[in-house]
C-alpha positions in Angstrom: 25.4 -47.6 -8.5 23.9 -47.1 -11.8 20.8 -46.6 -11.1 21.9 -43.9 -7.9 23.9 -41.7 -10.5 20.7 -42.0 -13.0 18.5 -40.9 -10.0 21.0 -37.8 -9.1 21.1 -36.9 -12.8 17.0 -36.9 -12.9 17.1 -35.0 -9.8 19.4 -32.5 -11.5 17.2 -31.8 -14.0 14.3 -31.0 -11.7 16.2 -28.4 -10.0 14.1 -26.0 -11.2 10.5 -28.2 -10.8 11.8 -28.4 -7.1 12.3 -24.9 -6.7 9.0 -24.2 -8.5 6.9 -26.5 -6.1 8.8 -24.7 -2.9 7.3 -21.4 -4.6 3.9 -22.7 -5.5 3.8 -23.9 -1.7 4.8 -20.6 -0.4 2.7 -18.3 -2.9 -0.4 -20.1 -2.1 0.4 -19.4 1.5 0.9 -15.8 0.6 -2.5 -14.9 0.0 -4.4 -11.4 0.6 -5.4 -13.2 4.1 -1.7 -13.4 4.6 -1.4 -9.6 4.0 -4.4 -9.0 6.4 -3.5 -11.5 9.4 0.6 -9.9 9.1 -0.4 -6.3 9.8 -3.5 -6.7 11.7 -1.1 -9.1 14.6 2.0 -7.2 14.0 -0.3 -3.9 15.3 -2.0 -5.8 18.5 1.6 -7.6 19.4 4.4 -5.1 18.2 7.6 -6.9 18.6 6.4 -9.5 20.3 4.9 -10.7 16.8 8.9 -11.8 15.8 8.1 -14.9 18.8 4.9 -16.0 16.7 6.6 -15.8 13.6 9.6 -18.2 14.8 7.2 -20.6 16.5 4.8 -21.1 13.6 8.1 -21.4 11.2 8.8 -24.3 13.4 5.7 -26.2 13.6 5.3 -25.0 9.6 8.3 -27.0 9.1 7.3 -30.2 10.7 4.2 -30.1 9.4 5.7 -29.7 5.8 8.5 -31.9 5.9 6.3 -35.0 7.5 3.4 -34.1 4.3 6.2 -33.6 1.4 8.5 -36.7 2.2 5.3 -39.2 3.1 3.7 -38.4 -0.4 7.5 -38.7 -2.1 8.1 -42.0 -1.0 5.1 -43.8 -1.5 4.3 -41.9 -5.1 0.8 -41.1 -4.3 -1.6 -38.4 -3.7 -2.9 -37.5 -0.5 -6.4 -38.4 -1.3 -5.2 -42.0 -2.4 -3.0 -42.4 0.8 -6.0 -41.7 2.9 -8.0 -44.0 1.2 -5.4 -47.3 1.9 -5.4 -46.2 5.7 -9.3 -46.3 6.2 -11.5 -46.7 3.0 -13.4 -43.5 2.6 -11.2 -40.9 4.3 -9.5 -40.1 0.9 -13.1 -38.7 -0.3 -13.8 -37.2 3.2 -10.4 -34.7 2.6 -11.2 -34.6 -1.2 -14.5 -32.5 -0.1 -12.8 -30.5 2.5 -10.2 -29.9 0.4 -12.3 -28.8 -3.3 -14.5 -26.8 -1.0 -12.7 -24.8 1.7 -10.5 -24.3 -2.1 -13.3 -22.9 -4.1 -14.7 -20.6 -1.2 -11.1 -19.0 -0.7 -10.7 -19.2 -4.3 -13.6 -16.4 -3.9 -11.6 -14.3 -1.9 -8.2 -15.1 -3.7 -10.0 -13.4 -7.3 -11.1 -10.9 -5.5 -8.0 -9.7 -3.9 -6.6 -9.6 -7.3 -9.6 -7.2 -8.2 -8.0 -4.8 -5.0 -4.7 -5.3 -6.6 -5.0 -4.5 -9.8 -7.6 -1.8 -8.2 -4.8 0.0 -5.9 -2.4 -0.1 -8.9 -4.1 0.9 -12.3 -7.6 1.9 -10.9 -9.6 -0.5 -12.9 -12.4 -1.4 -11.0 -12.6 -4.4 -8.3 -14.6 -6.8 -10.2 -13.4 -5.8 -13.8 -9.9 -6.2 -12.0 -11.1 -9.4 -10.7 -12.2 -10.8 -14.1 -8.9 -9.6 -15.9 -6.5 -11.6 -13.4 -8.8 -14.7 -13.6 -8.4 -14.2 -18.1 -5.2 -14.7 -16.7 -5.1 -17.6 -14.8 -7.2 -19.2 -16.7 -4.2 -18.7 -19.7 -2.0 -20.8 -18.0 -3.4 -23.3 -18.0 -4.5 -23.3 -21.6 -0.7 -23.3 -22.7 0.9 -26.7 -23.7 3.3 -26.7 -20.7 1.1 -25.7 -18.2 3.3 -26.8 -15.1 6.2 -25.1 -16.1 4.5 -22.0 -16.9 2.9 -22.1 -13.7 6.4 -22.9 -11.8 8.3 -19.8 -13.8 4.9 -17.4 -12.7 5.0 -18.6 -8.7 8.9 -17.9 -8.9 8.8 -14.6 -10.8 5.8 -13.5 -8.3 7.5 -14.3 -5.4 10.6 -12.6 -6.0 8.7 -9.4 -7.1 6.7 -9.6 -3.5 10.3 -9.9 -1.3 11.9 -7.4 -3.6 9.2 -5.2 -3.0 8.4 -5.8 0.6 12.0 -5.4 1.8 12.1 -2.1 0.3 9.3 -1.1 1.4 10.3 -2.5 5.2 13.6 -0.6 4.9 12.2 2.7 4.0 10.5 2.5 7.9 13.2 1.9 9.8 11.8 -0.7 12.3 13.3 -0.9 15.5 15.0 -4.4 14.4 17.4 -4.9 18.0 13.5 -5.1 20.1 12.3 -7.8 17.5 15.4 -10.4 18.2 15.1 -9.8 21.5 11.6 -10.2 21.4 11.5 -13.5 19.3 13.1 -14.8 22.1 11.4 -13.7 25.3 8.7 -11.9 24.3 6.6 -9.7 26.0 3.1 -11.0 24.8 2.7 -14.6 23.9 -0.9 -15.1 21.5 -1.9 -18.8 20.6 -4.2 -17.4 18.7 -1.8 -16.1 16.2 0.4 -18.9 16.1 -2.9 -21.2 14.8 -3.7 -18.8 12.3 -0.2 -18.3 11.0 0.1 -22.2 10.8 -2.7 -22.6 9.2 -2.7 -20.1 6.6 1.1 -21.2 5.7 0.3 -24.9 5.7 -3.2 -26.1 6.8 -5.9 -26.5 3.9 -4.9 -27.3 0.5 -1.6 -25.1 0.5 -0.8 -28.7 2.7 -0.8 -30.6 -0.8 0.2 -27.8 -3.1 4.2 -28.8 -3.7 4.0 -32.3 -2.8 1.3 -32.6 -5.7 3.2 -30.6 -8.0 6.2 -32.9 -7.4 4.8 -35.7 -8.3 3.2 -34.6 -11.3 6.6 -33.4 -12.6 7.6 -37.6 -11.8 9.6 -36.4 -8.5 9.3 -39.6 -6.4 10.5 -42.0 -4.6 13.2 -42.6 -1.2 16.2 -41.6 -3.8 14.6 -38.3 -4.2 13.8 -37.5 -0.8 17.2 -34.7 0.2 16.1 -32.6 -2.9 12.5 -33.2 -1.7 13.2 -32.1 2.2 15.6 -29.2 1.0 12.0 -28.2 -1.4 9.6 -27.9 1.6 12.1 -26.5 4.0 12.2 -23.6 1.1 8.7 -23.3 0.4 8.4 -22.5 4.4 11.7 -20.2 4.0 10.6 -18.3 1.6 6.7 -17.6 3.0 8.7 -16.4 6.4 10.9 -14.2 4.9 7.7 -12.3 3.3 6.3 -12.7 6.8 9.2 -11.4 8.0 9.4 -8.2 5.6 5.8 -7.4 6.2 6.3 -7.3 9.9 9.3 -5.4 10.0 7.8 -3.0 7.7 4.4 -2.7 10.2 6.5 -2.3 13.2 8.3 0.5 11.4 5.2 2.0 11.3 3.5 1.4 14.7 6.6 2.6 16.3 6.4 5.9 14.4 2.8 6.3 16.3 0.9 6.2 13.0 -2.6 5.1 13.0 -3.7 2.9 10.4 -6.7 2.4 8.6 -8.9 -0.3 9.9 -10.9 -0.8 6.6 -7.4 -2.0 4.9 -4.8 -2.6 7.6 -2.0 -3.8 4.8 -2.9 -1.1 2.0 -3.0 1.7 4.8 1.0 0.7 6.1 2.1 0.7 2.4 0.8 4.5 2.5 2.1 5.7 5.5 5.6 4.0 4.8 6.3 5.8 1.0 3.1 7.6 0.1 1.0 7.3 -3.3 4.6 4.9 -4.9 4.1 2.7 -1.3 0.1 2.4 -2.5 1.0 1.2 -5.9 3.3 -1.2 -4.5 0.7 -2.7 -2.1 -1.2 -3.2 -5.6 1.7 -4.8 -6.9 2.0 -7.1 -4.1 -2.1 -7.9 -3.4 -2.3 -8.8 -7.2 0.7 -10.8 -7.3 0.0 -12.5 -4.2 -3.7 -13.1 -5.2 -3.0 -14.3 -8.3 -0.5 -16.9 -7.4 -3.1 -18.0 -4.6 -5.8 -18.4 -7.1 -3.4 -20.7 -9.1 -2.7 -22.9 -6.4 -5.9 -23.1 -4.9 -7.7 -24.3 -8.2 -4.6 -26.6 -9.0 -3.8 -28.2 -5.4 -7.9 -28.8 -5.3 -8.4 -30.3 -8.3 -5.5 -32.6 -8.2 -7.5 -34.2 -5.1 -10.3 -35.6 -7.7 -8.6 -36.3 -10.7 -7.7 -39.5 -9.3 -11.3 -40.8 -8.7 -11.8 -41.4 -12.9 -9.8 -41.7 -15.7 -12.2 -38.8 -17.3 -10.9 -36.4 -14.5 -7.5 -37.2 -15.0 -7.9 -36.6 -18.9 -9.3 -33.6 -18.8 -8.0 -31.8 -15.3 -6.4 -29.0 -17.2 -10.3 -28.1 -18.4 -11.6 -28.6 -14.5 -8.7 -26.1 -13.1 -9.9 -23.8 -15.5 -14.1 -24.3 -14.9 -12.7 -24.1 -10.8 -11.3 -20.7 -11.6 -14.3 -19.7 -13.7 -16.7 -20.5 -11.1 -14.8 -18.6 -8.1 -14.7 -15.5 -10.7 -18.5 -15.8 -11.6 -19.5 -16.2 -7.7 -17.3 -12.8 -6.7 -19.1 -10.8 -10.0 -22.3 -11.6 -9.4 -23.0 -12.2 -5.8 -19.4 -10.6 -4.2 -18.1 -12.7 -1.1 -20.5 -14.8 0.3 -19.8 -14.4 4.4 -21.5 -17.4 5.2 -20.1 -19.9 2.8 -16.4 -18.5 3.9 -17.2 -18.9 7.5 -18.0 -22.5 6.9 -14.7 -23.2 4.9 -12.9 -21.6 7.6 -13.9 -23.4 10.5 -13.4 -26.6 8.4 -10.2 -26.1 6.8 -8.9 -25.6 10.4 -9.6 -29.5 10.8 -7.8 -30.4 6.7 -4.2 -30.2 8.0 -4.7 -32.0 11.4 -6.7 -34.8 9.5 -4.3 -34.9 6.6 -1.1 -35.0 8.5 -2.3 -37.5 11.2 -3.3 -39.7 8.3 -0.1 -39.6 6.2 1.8 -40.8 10.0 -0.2 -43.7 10.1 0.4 -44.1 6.5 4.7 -44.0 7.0 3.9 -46.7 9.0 1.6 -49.4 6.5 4.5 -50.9 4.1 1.7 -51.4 1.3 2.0 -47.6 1.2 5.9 -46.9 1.9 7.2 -50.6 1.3 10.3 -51.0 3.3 10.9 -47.1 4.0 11.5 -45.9 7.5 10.1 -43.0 8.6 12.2 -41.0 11.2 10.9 -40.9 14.9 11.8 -37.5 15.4 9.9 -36.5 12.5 6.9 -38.5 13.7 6.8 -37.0 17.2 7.3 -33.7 15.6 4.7 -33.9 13.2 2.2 -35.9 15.9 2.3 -32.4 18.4 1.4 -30.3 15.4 -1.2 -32.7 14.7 -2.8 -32.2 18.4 -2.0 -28.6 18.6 -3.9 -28.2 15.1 -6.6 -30.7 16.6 -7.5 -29.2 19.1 -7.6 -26.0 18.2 -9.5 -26.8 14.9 -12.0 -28.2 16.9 -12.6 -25.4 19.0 -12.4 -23.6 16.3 -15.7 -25.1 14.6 -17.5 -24.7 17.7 -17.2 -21.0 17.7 -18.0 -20.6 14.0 -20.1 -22.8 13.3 -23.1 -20.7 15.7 -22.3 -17.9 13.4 -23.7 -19.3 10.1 -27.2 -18.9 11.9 -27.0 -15.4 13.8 
């Protein structure tokens, strides 16, 4: 009994670690590819998009929940999980994982250069070298974790704030997108993978559950707070989702054209002018920035197990991670190839990763005498097909373009 109430009272006291893992989760989701893949499938589907949106939430959900609890109970990283199922496997994701991060990383900095662009008119790579300055200063400060949870949770409420105002001020038809979420009049699998994957596949997989247990979140006694965590990380990336769509389908209603060259800037325009531009800045920076966080933090904390050094010194690493990303984008800009190849292989990470952590609620060196719900296993086994198979076909498709 004792040791329950000291477990609730620990658990209290992480409230706000909890809350700040459910944000880092959903900010790294909420990248300027987020922004991009909204409004470009919002414009091809309408309000048939609503129907996407609900079934990736779902499969987001089981995909999360299964990763977040799995890593909980046992107390260990994904990397060393993998490693007890089959030898090897924990190094195998460790690569995928540090370099599908560092490629989008690329991207992720230079979104924030666009952001700060759109906003103050500084220009793209200056912008881009200014945000990573910034970056790199959280991790530099003596309470790095809590200064990262407090700037994922101040970023993501300045993103919905924003975004619901801006979807309001374009009156969507809202009636056509319940109905539509529901029987919709174009289905596209296509969109479904690419939502689930850019909400949960990659490292943005790892992001909370590694954040958890570096605050010392752990264990079977922890696991409500834990499930309530992931379930909000998910929440609150959909409700941006959400926003953004309603605010695009405001617009495509209206018969307004937007701008190919930059689908989510152009909607911002159209829906309040030069103010709706500077908000788009507002929002690409802040959802950049938070992205480049997580991405240098969730890929790092996949080697910093493999020596004592790493571990010592991971706060330096982060910080190189993010210097490198910012150094690539300034002197050679986005490398096509390099993010075509992290693309089709990050498409495998969260099939891989999750597939491996089932097995792994199964092995009782790993979970000792836990029991892993069935419903969660079946659930999380369908996303792990779905995402296989389509990762796979994936890879064949991109893989001919590194050579044309």
């Amino acid at each position: 009994m004792k040791k329950q109430e000291t477990a609730k009272k620990s658990i209290r006291n992480n409230r706000g670690v909890l809350l700040g893992a459910a944000f880092l989760m959903a900010t790294s989701a909420i990248g300027p590819g987020f922004l991009t893949q909204t409004t470009v499938f919002t414009q091809e589907l309408a309000a048939s998009f609503a129907f996407v949106i609900l079934i990736a939430l779902l499969l987001d959900i089981f995909a999360q929940m299964n990763v977040w609890r799995i890593i909980a109970v046992s107390g260990k990283r994904g990397q060393e999980i993998a490693n007890m199922v089959l030898p090897g496997l924990g190094i195998f994701l460790a690569v995928l994982i540090v370099f599908g991060g560092l490629a989008f990383n690329i991207g992720n900095v230079a979104g924030a250069g666009l952001g700060l662009n759109a906003m103050l008119g500084i220009d793209p790579v200056w912008g881009a070298v200014i945000s990573a300055a910034f970056a790199i200063f959280i991790f530099v400060v003596k309470e790095a974790g809590k200064a990262m949870d407090r700037i994922a949770q101040i970023a993501g409420f300045v993103m919905i704030i924003l975004m619901v105002f801006v979807a309001f001020t374009t009156s969507p038809p809202v009636g056509e997108a319940v109905i539509n979420a529901i029987k919709p009049e174009k289905i596209s699998i296509l969109a479904i993978v690419t939502l689930v994957g850019g909400t949960v596949g990659g490292y943005i997989t790892f992001a909370g559950g590694h954040r958890l247990l570096d605050a010392g979140i752990k264990g079977v006694e922890s696991l409500p707070e834990v499930t309530k965590s992931s379930v909000s990380g998910i929440v609150i990336a959909t409700i941006m989702r959400l926003a953004l769509f309603l605010a695009v389908l405001g617009v495509v209603s209206q018969g307004l054209q937007i701008d190919p060259s930059n689908p989510p800037a152009s909607v911002f325009q159209l829906a309040a002018g030069n103010i709706g531009y500077k908000i788009f800045g507002v929002i690409m920076w802040a959802a950049a920035i938070t992205s480049v966080v997580g991405a240098a933090y969730t890929s790092v904390s996949f080697i910093r197990t493999f020596h004592p050094k790493l571990e010592q010194y991971h706060n330096w690493i982060i910080i190189l991670f993010i210097f490198i990303s910012t150094f690539i984008f300034a002197i050679i800009g986005r490398p096509v190839k390099v993010l075509i190849l992290a693309g089709a292989l990050n498409g495998l990470i969260l099939p891989v990763a999750l597939g491996t952590l089932l097995i792994a609620a199964y092995k009782k060196q790993i979970v000792g005498t836990y029991k892993h719900p069935l419903w969660l296993t079946i659930s999380g086994g369908l996303v792990v097909v779905i995402m296989g198979y389509l990762g796979i076909m994936t890879l064949f498709e991109q893989i001919p373009l590194l050579f044309k």
